[in-house]
C-alpha positions in Angstrom: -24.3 -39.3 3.0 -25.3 -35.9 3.8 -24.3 -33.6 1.4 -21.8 -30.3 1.3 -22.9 -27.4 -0.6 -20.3 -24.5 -1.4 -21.3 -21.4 -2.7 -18.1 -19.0 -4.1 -19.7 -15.0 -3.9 -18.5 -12.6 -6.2 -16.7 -9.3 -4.4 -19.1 -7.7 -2.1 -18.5 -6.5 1.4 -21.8 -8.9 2.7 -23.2 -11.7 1.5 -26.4 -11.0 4.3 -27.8 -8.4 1.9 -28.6 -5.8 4.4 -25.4 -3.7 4.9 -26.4 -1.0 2.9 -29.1 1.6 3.2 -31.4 -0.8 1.5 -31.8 -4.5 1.5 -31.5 -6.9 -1.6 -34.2 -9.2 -1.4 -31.8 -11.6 -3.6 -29.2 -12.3 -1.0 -31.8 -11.9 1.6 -33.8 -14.6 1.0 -30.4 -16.8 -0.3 -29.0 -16.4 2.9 -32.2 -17.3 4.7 -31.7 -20.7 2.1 -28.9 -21.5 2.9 -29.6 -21.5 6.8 -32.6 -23.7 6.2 -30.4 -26.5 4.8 -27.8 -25.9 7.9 -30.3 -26.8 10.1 -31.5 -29.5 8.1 -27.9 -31.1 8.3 -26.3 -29.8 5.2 -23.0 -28.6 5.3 -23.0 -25.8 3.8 -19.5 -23.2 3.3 -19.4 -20.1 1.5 -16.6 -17.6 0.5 -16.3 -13.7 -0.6 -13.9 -13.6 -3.7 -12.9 -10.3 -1.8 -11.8 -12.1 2.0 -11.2 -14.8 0.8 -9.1 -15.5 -2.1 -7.1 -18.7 -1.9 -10.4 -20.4 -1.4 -11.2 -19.0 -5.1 -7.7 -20.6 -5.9 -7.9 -24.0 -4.2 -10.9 -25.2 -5.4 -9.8 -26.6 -9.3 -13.4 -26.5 -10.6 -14.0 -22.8 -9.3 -10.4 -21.5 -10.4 -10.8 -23.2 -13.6 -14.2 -21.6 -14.5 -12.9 -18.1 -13.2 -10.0 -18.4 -15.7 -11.9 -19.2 -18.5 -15.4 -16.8 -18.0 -14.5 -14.4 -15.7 -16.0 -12.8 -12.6 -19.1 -13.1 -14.8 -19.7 -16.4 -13.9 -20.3 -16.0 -10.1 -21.7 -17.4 -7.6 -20.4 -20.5 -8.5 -22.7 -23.3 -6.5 -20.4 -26.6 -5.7 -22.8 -29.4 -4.5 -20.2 -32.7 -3.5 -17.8 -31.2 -5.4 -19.7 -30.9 -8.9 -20.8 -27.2 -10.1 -24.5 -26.9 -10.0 -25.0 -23.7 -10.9 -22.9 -20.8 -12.3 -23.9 -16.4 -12.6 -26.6 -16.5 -10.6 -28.3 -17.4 -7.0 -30.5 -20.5 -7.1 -33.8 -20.7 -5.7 -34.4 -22.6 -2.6 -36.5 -25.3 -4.2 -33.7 -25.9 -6.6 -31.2 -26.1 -2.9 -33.7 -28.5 -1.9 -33.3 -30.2 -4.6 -30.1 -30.5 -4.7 -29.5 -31.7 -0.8 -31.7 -34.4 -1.6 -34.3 -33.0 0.4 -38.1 -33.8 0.2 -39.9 -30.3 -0.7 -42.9 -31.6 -0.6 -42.7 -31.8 3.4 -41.5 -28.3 3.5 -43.5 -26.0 5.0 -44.5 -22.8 3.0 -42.2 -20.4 1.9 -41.7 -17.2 3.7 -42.4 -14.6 1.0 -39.8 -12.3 -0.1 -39.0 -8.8 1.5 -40.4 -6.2 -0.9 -37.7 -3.4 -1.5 -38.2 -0.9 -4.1 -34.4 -0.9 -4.8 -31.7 -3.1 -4.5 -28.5 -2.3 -2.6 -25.7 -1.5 -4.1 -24.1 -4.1 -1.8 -25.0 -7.3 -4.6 -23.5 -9.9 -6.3 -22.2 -7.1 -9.8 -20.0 -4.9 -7.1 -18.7 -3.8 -4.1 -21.3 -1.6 -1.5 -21.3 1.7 -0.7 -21.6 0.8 2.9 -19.3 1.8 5.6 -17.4 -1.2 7.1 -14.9 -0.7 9.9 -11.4 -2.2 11.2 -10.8 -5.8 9.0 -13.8 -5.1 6.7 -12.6 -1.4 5.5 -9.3 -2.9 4.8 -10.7 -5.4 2.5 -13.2 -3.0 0.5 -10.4 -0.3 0.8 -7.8 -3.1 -1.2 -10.8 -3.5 -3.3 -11.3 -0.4 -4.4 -7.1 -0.5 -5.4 -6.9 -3.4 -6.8 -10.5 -2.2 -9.2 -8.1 1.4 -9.7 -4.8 -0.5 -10.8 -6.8 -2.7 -13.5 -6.5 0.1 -15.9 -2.7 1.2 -15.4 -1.2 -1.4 -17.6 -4.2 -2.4 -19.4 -4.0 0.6 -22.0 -0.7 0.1 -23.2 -0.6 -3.7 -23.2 -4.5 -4.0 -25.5 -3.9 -1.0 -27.6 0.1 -0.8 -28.1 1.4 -2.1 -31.8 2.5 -5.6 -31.9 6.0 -5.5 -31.3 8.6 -8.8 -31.9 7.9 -11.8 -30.1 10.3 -12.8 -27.4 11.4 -16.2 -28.9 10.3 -18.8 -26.8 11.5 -22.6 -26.8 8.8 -23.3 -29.2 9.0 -20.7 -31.5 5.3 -19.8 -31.7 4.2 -17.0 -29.2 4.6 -15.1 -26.4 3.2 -16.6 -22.7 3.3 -13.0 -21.0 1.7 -9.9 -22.5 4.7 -8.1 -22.7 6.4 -6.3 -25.0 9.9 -7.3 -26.6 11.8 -4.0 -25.8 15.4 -3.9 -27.3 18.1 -4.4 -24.3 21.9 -4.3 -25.1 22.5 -6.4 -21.7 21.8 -10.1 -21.9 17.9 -11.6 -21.4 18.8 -13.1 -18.3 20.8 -11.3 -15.4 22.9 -12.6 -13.1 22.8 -10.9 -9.9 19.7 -11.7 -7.6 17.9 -9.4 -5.4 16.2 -10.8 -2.3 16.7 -14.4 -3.6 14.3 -12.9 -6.7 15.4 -13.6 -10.2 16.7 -10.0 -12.0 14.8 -9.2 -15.4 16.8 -6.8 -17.6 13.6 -6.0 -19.7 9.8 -7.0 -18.7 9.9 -9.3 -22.4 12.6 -11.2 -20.6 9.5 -13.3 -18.7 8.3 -15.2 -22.4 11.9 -16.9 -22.0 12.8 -17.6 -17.8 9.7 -17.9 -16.9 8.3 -20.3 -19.9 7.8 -22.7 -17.4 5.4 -20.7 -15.3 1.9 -20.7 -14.7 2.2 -17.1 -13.1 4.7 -14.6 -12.3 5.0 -11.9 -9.4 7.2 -9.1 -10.7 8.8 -6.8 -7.9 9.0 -2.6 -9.3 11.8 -1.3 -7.4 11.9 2.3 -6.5 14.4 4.5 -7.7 17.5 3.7 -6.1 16.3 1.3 -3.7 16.3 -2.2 -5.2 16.1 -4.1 -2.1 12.3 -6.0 -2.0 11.3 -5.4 1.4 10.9 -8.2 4.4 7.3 -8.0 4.5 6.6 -7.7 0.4 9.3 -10.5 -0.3 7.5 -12.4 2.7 3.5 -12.1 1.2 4.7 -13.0 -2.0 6.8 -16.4 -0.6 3.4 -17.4 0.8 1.0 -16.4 -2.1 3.7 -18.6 -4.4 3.3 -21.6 -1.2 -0.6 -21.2 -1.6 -0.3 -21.6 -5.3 2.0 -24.9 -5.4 -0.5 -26.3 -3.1 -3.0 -25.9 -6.6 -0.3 -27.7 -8.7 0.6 -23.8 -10.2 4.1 -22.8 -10.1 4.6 -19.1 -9.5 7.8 -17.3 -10.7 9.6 -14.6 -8.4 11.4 -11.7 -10.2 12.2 -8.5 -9.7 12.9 -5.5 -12.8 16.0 -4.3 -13.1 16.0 -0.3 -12.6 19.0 -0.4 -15.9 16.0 -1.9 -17.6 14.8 0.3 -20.6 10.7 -0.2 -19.9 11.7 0.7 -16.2 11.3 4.7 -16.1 8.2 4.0 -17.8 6.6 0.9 -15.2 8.1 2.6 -12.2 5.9 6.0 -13.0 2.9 4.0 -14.2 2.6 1.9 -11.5 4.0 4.7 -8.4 6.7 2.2 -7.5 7.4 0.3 -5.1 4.9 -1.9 -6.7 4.0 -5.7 -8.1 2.9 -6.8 -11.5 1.0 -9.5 -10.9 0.9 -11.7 -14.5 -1.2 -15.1 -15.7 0.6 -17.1 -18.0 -1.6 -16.5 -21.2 -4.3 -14.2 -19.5 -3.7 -10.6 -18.4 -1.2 -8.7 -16.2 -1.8 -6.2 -13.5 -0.5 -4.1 -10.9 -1.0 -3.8 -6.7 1.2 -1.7 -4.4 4.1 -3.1 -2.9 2.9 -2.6 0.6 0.4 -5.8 0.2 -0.9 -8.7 1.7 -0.9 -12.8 0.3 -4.8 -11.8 0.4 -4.3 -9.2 -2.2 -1.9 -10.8 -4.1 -4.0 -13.9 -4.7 -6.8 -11.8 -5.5 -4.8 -10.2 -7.9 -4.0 -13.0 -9.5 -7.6 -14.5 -9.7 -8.1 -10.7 -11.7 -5.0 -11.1 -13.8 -6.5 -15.2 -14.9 -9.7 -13.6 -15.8 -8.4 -10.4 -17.9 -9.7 -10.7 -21.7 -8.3 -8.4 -24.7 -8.8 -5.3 -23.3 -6.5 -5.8 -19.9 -9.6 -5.5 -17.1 -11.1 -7.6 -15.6 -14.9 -8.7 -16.5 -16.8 -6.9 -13.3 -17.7 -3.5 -11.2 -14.3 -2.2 -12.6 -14.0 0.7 -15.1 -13.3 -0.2 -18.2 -10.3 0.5 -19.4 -9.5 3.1 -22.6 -10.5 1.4 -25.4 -12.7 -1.2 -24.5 -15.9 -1.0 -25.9 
């Protein structure tokens, strides 16, 4: 049987090595690798966590680790569907190895390009290189979604603990939210594109118990409609995730609500909090893609105490 090597990148706008003004020797000679095995009959796939998302999502093993280590832990190397390797590239006797190769009949390696610098296109961040048409998009969403990290983060790590929303349980809170007093009832009535109305952002520890993940819809001011093509990415990014076995709750904040003047400025509304059931909570524009979204959400699973991301983000006020 021949064998089927994956290898899940961390964001970066090439995995080649050589799109910025100076080569990394690193993902030089892994690429080189990896199409050694290719023609050796491997099958070999690889994804950018920034492309490519639902990929990150799909695979259990690989969404599982993210959730629990972080960005941290890629590359992620999948050989027949077992990880091999986790944090770093492998070397290509240790590919070999793995294909079930015979190194010994391999001829000798070609040594290394010598670079006195790595680029700053490698596996810890996104490049300063200069990408155009689909490419910019992607490094330009990027370089949002790294912006956004820190909007909610500060409040949520370093606000007092407030009272728990009860939830059916009685032990603790699934969202990071705040409880935030509300004369009108948890749970409104009136829907808005189909989405589920929250009268106060605490309201998610009780409707949306039974999620795994929730995509919260920030109105602007007087305009509470979700728009076609918003209501239409976040449809398919909750599709992509039932496909995983997650279920993905769709909800949008009611501008009565009393954290509303405050989530509206915070996040320039029209926007989307992006939450992970016992993980971290985020925000991306409105105007978004299921790309984004799903990348978003791979962020929010990986968010630790102090509301960012492990990664090339900054980190956010308060985190030491």
């Amino acid at each position: 049987m021949k064998s089927e090597i994956k290898v899940f990148d961390p964001p970066m706008c090439c995995s080649s090595g050589v799109c910025g003004p100076s080569v990394n020797p690193k993902l030089v000679q892994f690429a080189g690798d990896l199409d050694e095995l290719k023609q050796r009959g491997v099958t070999v796939r690889r994804f950018n966590l920034s492309s490519e998302p639902a990929a990150f999502v799909e695979e259990p093993l690989v969404k599982e680790t993210l959730a629990k280590e972080g960005n941290g832990c890629l590359p992620v190397i999948l050989v027949n569907g077992s990880i091999v390797s986790t944090g770093k590239y492998p070397t290509r006797n240790e590919l070999m190895q793995w294909a079930g190769l015979d190194i010994e009949k391999e001829t000798a390696s070609v040594e290394k390009p010598k670079a006195k610098e790595f680029s700053d296109c490698g596996p810890d961040c996104s490049c300063n290189c200069a990408p155009s048409g689909k490419k910019l998009k992607i490094v330009v969403s990027s370089v949002v979604l790294i912006a956004v990290l820190g909007i909610l983060g500060f409040k949520f790590a370093t606000a007092k603990p407030a009272e728990k929303a009860a939830t059916p349980n009685g032990s603790t809170t699934a969202f990071p939210v705040e409880a935030i007093a509300s004369a009108k009832p948890a749970i409104a009535t009136e829907p808005v594109s189909a989405f589920e109305k929250l009268n106060t952002l605490s309201d998610l520890n009780t409707v949306a118990i039974s999620q795994d993940a929730v995509l919260v819809f920030i109105p602007s001011l007087g305009n509470a409609d979700v728009p076609a093509a918003t209501e239409s990415a976040m449809r398919t990014a909750q599709k992509t995730l039932q496909k995983s076995k997650m279920a993905l709750g769709l909800y949008t904040l009611a501008e009565t609500a009393p954290d509303y003047p405050m989530l509206s400025a915070q996040t320039k509304a029209p926007a989307i909090l992006v939450a992970a059931k016992g993980r971290g909570m985020l925000a991306i524009p409105a105007d978004t893609t299921e790309s984004k979204i799903l990348q978003a959400f791979m962020s929010a699973s990986s968010v630790g105490g102090c509301g960012t991301s492990s990664g090339c983000g900054p980190s956010t006020a308060g985190c030491k």
